[in-house]
VMD Tcl script that draws the C-alpha trace (Angstrom):
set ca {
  {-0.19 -16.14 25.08}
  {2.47 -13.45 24.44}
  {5.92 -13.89 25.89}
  {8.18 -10.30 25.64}
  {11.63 -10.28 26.53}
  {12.95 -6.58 27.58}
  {16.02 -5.83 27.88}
  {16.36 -3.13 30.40}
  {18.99 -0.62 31.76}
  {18.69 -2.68 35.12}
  {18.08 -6.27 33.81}
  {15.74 -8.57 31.87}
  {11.54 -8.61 32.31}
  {9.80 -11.07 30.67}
  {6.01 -10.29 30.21}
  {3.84 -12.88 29.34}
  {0.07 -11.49 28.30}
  {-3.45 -12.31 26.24}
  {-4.97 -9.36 24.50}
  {-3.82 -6.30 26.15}
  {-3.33 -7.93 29.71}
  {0.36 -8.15 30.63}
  {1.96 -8.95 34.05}
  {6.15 -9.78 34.90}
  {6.94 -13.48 34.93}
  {10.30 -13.50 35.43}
  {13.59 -10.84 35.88}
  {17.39 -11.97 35.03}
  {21.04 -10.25 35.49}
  {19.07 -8.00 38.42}
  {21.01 -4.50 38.32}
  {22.77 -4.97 34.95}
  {22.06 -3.57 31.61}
  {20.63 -5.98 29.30}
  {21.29 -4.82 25.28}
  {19.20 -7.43 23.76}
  {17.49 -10.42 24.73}
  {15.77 -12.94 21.92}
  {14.94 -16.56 21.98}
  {15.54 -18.40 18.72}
  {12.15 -20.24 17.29}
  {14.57 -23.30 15.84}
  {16.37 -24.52 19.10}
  {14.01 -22.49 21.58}
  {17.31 -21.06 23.40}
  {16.74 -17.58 24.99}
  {20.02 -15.40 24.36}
  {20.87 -12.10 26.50}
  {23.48 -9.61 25.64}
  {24.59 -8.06 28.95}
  {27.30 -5.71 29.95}
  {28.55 -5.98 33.16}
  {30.42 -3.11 35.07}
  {33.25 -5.87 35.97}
  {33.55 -8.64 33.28}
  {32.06 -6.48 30.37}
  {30.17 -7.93 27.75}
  {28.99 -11.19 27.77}
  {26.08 -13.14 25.78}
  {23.91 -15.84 28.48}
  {22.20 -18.83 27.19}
  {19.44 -20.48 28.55}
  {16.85 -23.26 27.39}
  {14.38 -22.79 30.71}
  {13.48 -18.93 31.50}
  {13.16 -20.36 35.11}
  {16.69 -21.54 35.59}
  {18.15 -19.99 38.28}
  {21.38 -19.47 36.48}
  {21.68 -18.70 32.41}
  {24.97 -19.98 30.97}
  {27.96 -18.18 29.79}
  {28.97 -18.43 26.16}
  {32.30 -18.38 25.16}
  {34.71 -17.10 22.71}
  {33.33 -13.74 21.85}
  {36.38 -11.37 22.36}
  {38.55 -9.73 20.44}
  {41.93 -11.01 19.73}
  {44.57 -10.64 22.72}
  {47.42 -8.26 22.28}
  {45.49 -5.47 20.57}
  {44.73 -2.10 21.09}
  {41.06 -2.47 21.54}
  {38.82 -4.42 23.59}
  {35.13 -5.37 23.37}
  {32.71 -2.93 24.18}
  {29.33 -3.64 23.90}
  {27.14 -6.55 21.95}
  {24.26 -5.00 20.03}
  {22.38 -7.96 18.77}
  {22.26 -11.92 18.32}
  {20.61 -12.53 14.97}
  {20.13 -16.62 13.49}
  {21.42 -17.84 10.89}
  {20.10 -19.85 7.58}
  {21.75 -23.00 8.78}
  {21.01 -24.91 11.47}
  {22.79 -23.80 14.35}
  {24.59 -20.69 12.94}
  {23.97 -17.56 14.57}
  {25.72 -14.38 14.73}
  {26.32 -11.79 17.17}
  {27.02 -7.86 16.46}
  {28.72 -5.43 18.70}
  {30.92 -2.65 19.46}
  {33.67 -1.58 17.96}
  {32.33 -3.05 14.79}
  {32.64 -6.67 14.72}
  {30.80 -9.33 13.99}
  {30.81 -12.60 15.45}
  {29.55 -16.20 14.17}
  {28.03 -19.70 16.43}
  {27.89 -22.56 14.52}
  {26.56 -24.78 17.62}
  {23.70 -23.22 18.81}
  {25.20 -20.62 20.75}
  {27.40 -21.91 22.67}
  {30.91 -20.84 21.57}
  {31.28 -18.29 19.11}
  {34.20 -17.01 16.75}
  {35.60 -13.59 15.45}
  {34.06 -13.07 11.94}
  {38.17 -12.40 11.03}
  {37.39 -10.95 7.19}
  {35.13 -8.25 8.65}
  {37.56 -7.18 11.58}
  {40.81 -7.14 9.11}
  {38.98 -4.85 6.76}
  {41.91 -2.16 5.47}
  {39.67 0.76 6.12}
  {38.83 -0.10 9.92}
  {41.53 2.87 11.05}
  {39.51 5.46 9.41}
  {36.14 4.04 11.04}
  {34.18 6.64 13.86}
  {31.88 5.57 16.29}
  {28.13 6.93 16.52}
  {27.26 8.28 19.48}
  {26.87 5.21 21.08}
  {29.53 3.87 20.15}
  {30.85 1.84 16.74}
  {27.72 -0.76 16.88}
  {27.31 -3.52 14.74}
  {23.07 -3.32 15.54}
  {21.47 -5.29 12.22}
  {22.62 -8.40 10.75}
  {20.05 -8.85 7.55}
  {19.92 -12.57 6.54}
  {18.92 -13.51 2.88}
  {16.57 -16.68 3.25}
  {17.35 -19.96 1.94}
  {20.66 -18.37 1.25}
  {23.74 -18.59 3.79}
  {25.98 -17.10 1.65}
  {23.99 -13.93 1.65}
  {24.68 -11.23 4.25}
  {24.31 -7.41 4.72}
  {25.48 -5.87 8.02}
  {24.79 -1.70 9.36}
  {26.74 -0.13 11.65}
  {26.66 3.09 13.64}
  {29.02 5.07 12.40}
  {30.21 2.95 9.34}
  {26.96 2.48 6.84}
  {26.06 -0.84 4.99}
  {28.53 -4.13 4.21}
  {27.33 -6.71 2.07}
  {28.87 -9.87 1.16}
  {27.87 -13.20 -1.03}
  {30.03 -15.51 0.30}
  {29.09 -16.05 3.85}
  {31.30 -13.44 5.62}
  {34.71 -14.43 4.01}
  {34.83 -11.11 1.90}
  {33.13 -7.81 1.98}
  {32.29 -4.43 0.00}
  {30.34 -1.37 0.82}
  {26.50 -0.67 -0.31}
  {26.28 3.00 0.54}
  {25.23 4.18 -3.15}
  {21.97 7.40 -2.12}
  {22.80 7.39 1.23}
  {22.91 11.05 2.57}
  {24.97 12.28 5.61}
  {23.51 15.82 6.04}
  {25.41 16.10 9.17}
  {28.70 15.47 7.09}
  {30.34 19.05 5.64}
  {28.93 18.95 2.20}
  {32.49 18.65 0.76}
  {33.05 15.22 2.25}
  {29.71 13.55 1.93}
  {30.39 11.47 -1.13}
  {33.63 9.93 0.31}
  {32.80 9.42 3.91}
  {32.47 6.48 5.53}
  {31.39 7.90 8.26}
  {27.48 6.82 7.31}
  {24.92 6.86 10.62}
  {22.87 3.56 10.28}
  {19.96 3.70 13.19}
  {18.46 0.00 11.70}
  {18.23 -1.94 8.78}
  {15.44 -4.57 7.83}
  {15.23 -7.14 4.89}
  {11.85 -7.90 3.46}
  {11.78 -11.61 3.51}
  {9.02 -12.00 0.72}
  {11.49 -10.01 -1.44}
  {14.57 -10.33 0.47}
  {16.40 -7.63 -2.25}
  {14.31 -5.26 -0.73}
  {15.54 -3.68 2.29}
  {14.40 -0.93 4.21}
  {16.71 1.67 7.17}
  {16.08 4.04 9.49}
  {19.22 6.41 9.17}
  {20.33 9.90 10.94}
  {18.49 12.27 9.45}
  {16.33 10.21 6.55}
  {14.57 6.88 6.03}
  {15.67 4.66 3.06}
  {14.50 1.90 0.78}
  {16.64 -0.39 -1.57}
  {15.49 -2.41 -3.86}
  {18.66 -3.86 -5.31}
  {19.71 -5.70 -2.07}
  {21.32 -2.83 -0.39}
  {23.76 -1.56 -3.26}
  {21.98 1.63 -3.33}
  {19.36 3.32 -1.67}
  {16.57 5.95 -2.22}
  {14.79 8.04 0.57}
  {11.11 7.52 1.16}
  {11.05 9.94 4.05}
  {8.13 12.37 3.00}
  {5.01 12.40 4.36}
  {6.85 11.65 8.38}
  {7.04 14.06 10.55}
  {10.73 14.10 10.90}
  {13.01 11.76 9.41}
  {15.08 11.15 12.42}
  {14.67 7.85 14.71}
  {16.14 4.86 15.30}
  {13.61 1.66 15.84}
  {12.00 0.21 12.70}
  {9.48 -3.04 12.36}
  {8.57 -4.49 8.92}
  {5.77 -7.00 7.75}
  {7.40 -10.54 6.98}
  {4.93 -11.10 4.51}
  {4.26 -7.29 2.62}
  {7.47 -6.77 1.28}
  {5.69 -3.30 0.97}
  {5.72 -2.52 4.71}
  {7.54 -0.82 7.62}
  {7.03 0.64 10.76}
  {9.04 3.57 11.96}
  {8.81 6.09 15.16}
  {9.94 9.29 14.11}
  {12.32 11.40 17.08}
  {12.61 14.81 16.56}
  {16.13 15.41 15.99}
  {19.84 14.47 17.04}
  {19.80 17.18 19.55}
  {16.07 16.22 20.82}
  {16.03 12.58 20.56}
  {12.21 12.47 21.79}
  {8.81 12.28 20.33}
  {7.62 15.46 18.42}
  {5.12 17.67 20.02}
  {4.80 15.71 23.05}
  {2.74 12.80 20.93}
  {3.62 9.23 20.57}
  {3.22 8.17 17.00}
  {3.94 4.97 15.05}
  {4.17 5.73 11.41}
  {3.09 2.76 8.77}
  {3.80 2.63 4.90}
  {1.90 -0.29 2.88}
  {3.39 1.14 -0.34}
  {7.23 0.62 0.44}
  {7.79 4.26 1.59}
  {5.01 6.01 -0.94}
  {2.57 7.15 1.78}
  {2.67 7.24 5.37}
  {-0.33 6.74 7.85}
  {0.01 7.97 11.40}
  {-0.87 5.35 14.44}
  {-1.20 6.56 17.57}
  {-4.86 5.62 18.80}
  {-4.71 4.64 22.63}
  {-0.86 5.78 22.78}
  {0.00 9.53 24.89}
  {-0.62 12.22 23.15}
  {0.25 14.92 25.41}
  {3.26 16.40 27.23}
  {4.51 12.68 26.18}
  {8.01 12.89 25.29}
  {9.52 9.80 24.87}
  {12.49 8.09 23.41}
  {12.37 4.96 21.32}
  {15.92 3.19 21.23}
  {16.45 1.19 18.38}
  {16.11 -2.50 19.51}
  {13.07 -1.66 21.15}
  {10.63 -2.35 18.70}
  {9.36 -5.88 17.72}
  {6.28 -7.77 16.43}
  {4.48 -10.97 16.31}
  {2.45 -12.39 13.84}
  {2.10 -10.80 10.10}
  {-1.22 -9.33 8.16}
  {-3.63 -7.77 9.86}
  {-3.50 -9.45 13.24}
  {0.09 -8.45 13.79}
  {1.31 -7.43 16.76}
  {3.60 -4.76 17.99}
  {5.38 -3.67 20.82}
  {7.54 -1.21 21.49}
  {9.30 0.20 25.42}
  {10.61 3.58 25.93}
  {13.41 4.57 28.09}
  {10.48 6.05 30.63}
  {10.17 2.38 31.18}
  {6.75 1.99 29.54}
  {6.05 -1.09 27.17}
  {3.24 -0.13 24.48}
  {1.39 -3.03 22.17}
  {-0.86 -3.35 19.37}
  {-2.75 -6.68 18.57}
  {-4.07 -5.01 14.92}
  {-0.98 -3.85 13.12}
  {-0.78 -0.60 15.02}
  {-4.27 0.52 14.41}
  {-5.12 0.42 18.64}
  {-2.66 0.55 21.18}
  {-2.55 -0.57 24.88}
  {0.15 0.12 28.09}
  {1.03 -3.42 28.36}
  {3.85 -2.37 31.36}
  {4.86 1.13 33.11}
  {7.46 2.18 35.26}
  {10.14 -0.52 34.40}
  {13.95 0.67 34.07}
  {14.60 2.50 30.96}
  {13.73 0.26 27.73}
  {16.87 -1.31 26.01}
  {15.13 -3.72 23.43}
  {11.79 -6.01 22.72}
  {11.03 -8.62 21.24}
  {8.32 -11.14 21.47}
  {9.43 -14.84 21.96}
}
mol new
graphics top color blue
foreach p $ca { graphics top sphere $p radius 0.5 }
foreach p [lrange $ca 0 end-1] q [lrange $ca 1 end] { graphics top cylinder $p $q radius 0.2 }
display resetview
């Protein structure tokens, strides 16, 4: 039995399904939009990231998807007296110690749990950072949306934010540099694209069977490194466009990721009205187009970029991915078939399978 958590523009739907049979088991924060939702395998604690109209953003706790009421964590604001507030909160993302987690959000921070959950701190480094005047904002907003984990390894982090490219650091958040070496910010006047840090990250995934390998979904190109995110070299031939924002990779083919090309930044929707999910096996080589079972006419459809998970590895991998139509489309063969597992929710936020 599958158990998806979507985060929705008007709260969060969990589906629970076998095969290609889903149906709604439960809905939390009714009316609100829920960023993220994700439950973490070690405790079994669900998190939400939800922003409300008239306390902002908060992250909910639960251990029972059938409580009545989820519980408020605390501590995750930004320090009093300054000139900005919180925003949003992109993503909740566990650690490699017991108990640590961290959060991401808007304007570019980063925040770390060290109990579960439960209260969190500023990550203080990462906020003080000298350049953080000259940072810009994507277009929704200065997001802090991966947080790529190096297993076995808690010193090891790499961070990507919308508008403010990759930060790295080996030494557990206390210090950080920039690993931006390849990228390319077409949308950047040509005379300012080698100094800019105004770098477009849509996602960013590590490959845990080679965690130095890392693969990202930028604006305008798709990227590989192989040197744990100090540089970077497109592999975005062979897609149909190189614009998008979700991405999916195999946890055990350090070779593999899943992408779901858009058209452009001014038509964020699937090219000619067909639904594709695109696959390389040889790390960005080759491409091979999945669509079998998903629309393939007049279907345009965008693809936000939480909203793409899997379960499993191999073969038998799942995936699932919700658009904002409020459709919710899975794969139990590694994106060879697809299936509708829900339609007509609100528009898609995130997924992921619990």
């Amino acid at each position: 039995m599958t158990q998806l958590l979507v985060g929705t523009k008007k709260g969060l739907f969990t589906l629970q399904g076998d095969g290609g049979s889903f149906e709604i088991s439960s809905r939390a924060f009714a009316g609100e939009p829920v960023e993220y939702a994700m439950r973490d395998e070690r405790s079994g604690r669900y998190f939400a990231c939800v922003t409300s109209a008239f306390y902002g953003p908060k992250v909910f706790y639960t251990d029972d998807l059938g409580a009545e009421e989820w519980q408020q964590a605390e501590g995750l604001a930004l320090p009093e007296g300054g000139e900005k507030s919180l925003e949003r909160l992109w993503i909740v993302t566990p650690g490699e110690e017991d108990g640590l987690l961290y959060a991401g959000g808007a304007p570019g921070v980063l925040f770390e749990s060290r109990d579960g959950g439960e209260t969190w701190a500023l990550n203080d480094s990462f906020w003080n950072q000298p350049t953080r005047p000259e940072w810009s904002p994507g277009a929704g907003g200065m997001c802090t949306h991966s947080i790529a984990t190096w297993p076995g390894d808690p010193q090891k982090l790499a961070l990507a934010i919308s508008a403010v490219g990759v930060w790295l650091s080996d030494d557990g958040g206390q210090s950080w540099r920039h690993g931006n070496k390849g990228l390319y910010p077409r949308y950047m006047p040509e005379e300012k694209r080698e100094e800019t840090l105004d770098l477009c990250v849509h996602n960013m995934h590590r490959a845990p069977a080679r965690p130095e390998r890392l693969f990202m979904q930028f604006h305008g190109g798709v990227y590989r490194s192989d040197d744990a995110g100090e540089s970077w070299i497109s592999i975005a031939e062979g897609l149909p466009s190189d614009f998008g924002f979700p991405m999916v990779i195999d946890p055990d083919d350090p070779d593999s990721a899943f992408v779901i090309p858009l058209v452009a930044d001014m038509d964020r929707v699937t090219p000619d009205g067909r639904v594709r999910v695109y696959e390389t096996r040889d790390a960005g080589e080759t491409w091979t187009e999945r669509g079998d079972g998903l629309p393939q006419e007049d279907a345009y459809l965008t693809i936000l970029r939480q909203a793409f998970a899997r379960e499993g590895s191999g073969e038998s991998m799942s995936l699932f991915f919700g658009a904002t139509s409020g459709d919710v489309f899975g794969s139990r063969d590694a994106g060879a078939t697809w299936f509708t597992a829900a339609t007509k929710l609100p528009p898609v936020h995130s997924v992921r399978a619990a």
